[in-house]
Each structure stands twice: as structure tokens, then as C-alpha cells.
C-alpha positions in Angstrom: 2.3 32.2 16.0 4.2 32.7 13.0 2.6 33.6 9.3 3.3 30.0 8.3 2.0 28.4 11.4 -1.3 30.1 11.0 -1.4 29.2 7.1 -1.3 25.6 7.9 -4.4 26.0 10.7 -6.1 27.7 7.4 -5.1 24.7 5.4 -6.7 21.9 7.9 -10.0 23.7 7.0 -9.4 24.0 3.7 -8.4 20.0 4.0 -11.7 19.4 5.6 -13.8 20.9 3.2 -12.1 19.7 0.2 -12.7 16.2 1.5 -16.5 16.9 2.4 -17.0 17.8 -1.3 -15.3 14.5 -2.4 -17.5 12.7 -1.0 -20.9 14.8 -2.1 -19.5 14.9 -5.5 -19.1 10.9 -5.5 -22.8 10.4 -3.8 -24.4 13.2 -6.8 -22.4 11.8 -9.8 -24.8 8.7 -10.5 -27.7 11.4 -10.3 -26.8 14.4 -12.4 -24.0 15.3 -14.7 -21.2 17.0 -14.0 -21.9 20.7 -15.6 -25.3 20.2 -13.1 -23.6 19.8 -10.1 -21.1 22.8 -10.6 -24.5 24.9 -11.5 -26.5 23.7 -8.3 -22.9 24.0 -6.5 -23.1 27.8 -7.7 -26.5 28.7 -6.7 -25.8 27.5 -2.8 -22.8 28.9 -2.9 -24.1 32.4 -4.3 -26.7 32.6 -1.3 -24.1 31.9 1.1 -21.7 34.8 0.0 -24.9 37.4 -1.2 -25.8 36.5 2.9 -22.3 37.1 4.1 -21.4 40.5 2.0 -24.9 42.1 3.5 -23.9 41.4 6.4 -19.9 42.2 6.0 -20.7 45.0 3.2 -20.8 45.0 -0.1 -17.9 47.8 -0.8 -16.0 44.6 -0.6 -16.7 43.2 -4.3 -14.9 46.7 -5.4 -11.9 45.1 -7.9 -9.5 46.9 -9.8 -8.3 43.4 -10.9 -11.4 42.2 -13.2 -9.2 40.7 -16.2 -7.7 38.3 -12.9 -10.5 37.3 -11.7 -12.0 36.6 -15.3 -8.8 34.3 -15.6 -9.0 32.1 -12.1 -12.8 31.6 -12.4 -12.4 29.9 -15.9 -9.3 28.1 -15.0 -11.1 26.9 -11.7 -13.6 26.2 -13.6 -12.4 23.9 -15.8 -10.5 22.5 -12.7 -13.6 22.0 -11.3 -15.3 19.9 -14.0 -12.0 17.8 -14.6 -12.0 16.9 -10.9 -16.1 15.7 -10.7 -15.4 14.0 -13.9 -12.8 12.1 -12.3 -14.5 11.4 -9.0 -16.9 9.6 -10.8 -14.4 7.5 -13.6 -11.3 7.0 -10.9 -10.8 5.6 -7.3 -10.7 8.7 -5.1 -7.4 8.0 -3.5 -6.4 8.1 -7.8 -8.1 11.3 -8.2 -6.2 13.1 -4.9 -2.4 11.4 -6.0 -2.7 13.1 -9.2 -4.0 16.1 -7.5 -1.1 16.2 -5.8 0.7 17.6 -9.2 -1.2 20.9 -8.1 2.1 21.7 -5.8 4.4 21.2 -8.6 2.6 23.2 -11.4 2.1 26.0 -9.1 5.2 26.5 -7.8 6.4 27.0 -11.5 3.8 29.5 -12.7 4.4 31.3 -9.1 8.0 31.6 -10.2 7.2 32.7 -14.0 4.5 35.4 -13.2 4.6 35.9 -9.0 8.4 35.9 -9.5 8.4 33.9 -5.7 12.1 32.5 -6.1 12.2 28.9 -7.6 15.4 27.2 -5.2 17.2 24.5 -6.2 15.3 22.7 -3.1 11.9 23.5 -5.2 13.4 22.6 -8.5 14.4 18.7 -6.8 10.7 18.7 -5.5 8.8 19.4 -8.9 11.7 16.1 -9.9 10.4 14.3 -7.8 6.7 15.0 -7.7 6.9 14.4 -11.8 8.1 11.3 -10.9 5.8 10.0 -8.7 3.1 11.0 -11.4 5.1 8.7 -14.1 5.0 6.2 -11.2 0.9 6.1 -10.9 0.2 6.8 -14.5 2.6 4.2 -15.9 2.6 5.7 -19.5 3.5 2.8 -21.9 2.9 -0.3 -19.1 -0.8 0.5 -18.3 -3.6 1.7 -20.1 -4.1 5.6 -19.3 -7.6 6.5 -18.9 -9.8 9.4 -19.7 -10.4 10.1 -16.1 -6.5 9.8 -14.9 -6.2 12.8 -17.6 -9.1 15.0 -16.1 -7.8 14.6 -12.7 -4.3 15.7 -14.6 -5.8 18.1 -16.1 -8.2 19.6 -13.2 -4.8 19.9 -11.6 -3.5 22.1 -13.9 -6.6 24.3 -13.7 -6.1 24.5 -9.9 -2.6 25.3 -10.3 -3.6 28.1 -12.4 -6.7 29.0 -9.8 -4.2 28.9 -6.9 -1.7 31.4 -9.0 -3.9 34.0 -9.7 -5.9 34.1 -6.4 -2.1 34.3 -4.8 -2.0 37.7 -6.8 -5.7 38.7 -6.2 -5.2 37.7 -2.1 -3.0 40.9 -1.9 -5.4 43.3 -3.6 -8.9 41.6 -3.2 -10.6 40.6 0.3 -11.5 36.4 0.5 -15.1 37.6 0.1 -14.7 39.9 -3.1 -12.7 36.9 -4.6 -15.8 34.3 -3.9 -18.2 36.7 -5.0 -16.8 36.8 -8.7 -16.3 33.2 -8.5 -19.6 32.2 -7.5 -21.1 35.0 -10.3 -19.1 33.9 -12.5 -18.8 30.6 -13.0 -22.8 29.9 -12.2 -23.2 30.7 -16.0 -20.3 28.2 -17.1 -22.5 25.5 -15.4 -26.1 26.4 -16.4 -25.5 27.1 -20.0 -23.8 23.4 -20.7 -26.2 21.7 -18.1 -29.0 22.7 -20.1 -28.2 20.4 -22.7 -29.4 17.0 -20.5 -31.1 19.0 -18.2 -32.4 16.9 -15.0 -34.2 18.2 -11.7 -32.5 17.5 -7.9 -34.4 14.8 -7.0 -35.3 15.2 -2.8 -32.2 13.3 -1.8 -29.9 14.7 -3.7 -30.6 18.2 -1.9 -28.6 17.3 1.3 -25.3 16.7 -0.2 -26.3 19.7 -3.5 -26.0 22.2 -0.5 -23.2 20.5 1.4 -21.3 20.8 -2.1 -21.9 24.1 -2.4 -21.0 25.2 1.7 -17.7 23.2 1.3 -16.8 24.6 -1.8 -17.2 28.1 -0.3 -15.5 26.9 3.0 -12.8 25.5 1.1 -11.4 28.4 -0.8 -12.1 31.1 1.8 -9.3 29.2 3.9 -7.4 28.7 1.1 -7.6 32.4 0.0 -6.6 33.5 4.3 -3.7 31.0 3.9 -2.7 32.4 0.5 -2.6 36.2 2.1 -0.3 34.7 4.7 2.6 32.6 2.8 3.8 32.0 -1.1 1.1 29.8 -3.1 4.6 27.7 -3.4 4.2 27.0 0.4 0.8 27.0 1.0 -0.4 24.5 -1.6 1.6 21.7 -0.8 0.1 21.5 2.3 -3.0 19.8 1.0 -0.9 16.6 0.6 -2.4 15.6 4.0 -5.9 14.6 2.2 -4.5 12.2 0.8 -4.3 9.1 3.6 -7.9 10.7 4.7 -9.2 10.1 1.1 -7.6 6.4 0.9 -9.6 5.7 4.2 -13.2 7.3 3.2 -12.4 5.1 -0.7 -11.9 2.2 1.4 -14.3 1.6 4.1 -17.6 3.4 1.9 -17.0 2.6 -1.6 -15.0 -0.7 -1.2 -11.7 1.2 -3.4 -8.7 -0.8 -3.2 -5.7 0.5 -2.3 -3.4 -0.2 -5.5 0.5 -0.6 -4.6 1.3 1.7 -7.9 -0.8 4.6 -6.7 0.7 4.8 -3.2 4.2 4.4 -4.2 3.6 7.2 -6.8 2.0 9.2 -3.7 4.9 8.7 -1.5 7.2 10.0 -4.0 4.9 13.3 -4.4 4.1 14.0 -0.9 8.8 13.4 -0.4 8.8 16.1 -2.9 6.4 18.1 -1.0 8.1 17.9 2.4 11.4 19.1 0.8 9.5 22.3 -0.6 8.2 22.7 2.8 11.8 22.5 4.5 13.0 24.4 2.2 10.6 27.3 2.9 11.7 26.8 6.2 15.0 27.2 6.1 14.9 30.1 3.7 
């Protein structure tokens, strides 16, 4: 099987976890804020990987990259927080269409600072994808909400995430990269959560530690498809949550399906496929 083949089987797990955490993040947002869930999402997610490196060895959180990892934890960060705060202002299915801008602004920072090759093929796909944003945000026709800009904006974070852990995949094992992440941002949460602080009440435990497993699941098979194509390749892929999200919004949380957002959609995931094509012809 060839490098991109196996990417993409990294990518369906990636897809399912991403989707898994959707869903915990929309159950916990009528319960605790935002900056809480992240905090509680760091503490699971710390045991996990503290279990995993004594078991793996802990040689692997060596880094010579430090400064990088400083960088993707607070851009992922903020990601993170833009993309709960969406979940609970936005439809779902809104939140993952604009999420879909993710493809676009990574293939142009991996071109400034990876220096992977921005085609002509890529160049008509970021067109396109920009358009189908225009298309679900309607700038000037309908009203533009604070949570359509955090999901904009969480995408942009990701974008930035996705860059960097691109660079650290090559240096750093998907275990070292976790490690600073969870260590790192657990402070970004608690500080800021303190301010409203509120206690897990027993039902919200389930879906705190589900958050905090599919968060780790997610990005560990992100970071194995990242070591095996160009972030411009690999993070398209995700487009596929999209249909998956529109189902979960519609038959649990009664979402309708607005003829603006899939349109918009379309138009994104068309861009996509051409970046994809044009991967493979290249």
C-alpha cells in the first residue's frame, strides 16, 4: 500500500474521533464553559499519554524543537476554544463547512514555511474553497454571527496546528508531540476556567473522558498520516465528516439542513477533490 493509501486509513480514525468529540463537546456545553472543558479534556488526556510513554518510554518527549511545539499548542489552543465555542452557538454541520477552510489555509502556510510546492491545481482549490465560504457566510445578505467567526477562526488555529505538527512529525515521535500538547495547554484551560469555576457534575464524567480519549485519538492519527504525506494532502481528507456531522445534527439535535450551508460545502469539498487529484497526478 502506498504512503498515501495508508494516510487516508490514518485519516478515517482521525474522522472518527473528531466526530466523537463533536458530539461530547455539544452534550458538556450547557454544563460547563468552554475554558472548563479544554482543562478537564487536558487532564484525561494527560493520564492517557503519562500511561502510554511508561509503557513506550519516556526518552521519547526528548525535543530539540521546543520553540515549535510552544507555537502549535497555543495555535491549537485557540483552535480549540474557537471550535467548542462554536459547537455550542452554530448547527454542527455550520461549524464542520467552515472547518472545512482548514484545507485551504494550510495548504498556503505549508507552501510559505514547509516550502511543499503550491500548483496551479492547489491555487484553483483554495478559489474555490474561499468561495464556498462567501457562499455559507453570505457577508452583506445575512447577518454573520459570533459563532460563524470562531468556527472561522478555530480554523485558522488548526491550519496553523496542522503546519507546525507537519514540521514536528519529521523530528518528533506522535507521542512526544501529545505529550507537550497535553502539558501544555492544560494551564491555558485551568488558569481562564478559574474565573466561573464549576465542578463535573456525575453525568458529565462519561462524555469529560470520552472528550479527552478522542482528542488524543484524533491527533495521534493525524500526526501518523502527517509523517506519511504533505499537510497539503493529508488535511483535506477530513472533508468526509462533513455528511456524518449533517446526519448526527439532524436525527439528535433536530438541526436543519440549510440549502446555503450545503451549497457552500459542495463547493469546498470540489476544491478539495481537485487538491487531492492533483496530489495524485504529481
Amino acid at each position: 500500500m502506498s504512503d498515501l493509501g495508508k494516510a487516508s486509513l490514518w485519516m478515517i480514525g482521525a474522522l472518527a474521533s473528531f466526530t466523537t468529540m463533536a458530539i461530547c463537546g455539544r452534550e458538556l456545553a450547557g454544563e460547563l464553559s468552554t475554558f472548563q472543558i479544554l482543562f478537564w479534556r487536558s487532564i484525561v488526556g494527560l493520564v492517557v499519554i503519562t500511561s502510554l510513554l511508561t509503557y513506550f518510554g519516556w526518552e521519547q518527549v526528548r525535543t530539540s524543537s521546543f520553540r515549535i511545539h510552544a507555537l502549535r499548542n497555543v495555535a491549537h489552543f485557540g483552535g480549540q476554544f474557537g471550535w467548542f465555542f462554536a459547537i455550542a452557538m452554530i448547527p454542527l454541520v455550520e461549524v464542520f463547512a467552515l472547518e472545512f477552510t482548514v484545507p485551504i489555509f494550510t495548504a498556503i502556510m505549508a507552501s510559505i514555511f514547509l516550502r511543499e510546492r503550491l500548483t496551479p491545481g492547489r491555487m484553483v482549490a483554495i478559489a474555490i474553497g474561499f468561495i464556498g465560504v462567501l457562499v455559507i457566510l453570505r457577508p452583506g445578505i445575512a447577518a454573520i454571527g459570533i459563532g460563524s467567526l470562531a468556527a472561522l477562526g478555530a480554523a485558522f488555529g488548526y491550519a496553523t496546528a496542522h503546519t507546525t505538527t507537519r514540521f514536528l512529525a519529521q523530528r518528533d515521535t506522535p507521542l512526544c508531540i501529545l505529550f507537550f500538547m497535553t502539558i501544555m495547554q492544560l494551564p491555558m484551560g485551568f488558569i481562564p476556567a478559574l474565573h466561573d469555576w464549576k465542578w463535573p457534575e456525575g453525568l458529565d464524567w462519561p462524555w469529560l473522558i470520552l472528550v479527552g480519549i478522542t482528542a488524543m485519538s484524533a491527533h495521534y492519527t493525524l500526526t501518523r498520516a502527517l509523517r506519511l504525506a504533505e499537510a497539503a494532502v493529508v488535511v483535506p481528507m477530513e472533508f468526509l465528516r462533513l455528511p456524518l456531522i449533517a446526519l448526527v445534527g439532524y436525527m439528535f439535535y433536530n438541526e436543519a439542513l440549510e440549502v446555503w450551508v450545503g451549497i457552500g460545502a459542495v463547493l469546498i469539498c470540489g476544491g478539495i477533490f481537485l487538491n487531492l487529484r492533483d496530489a495524485e497526478r504529481r
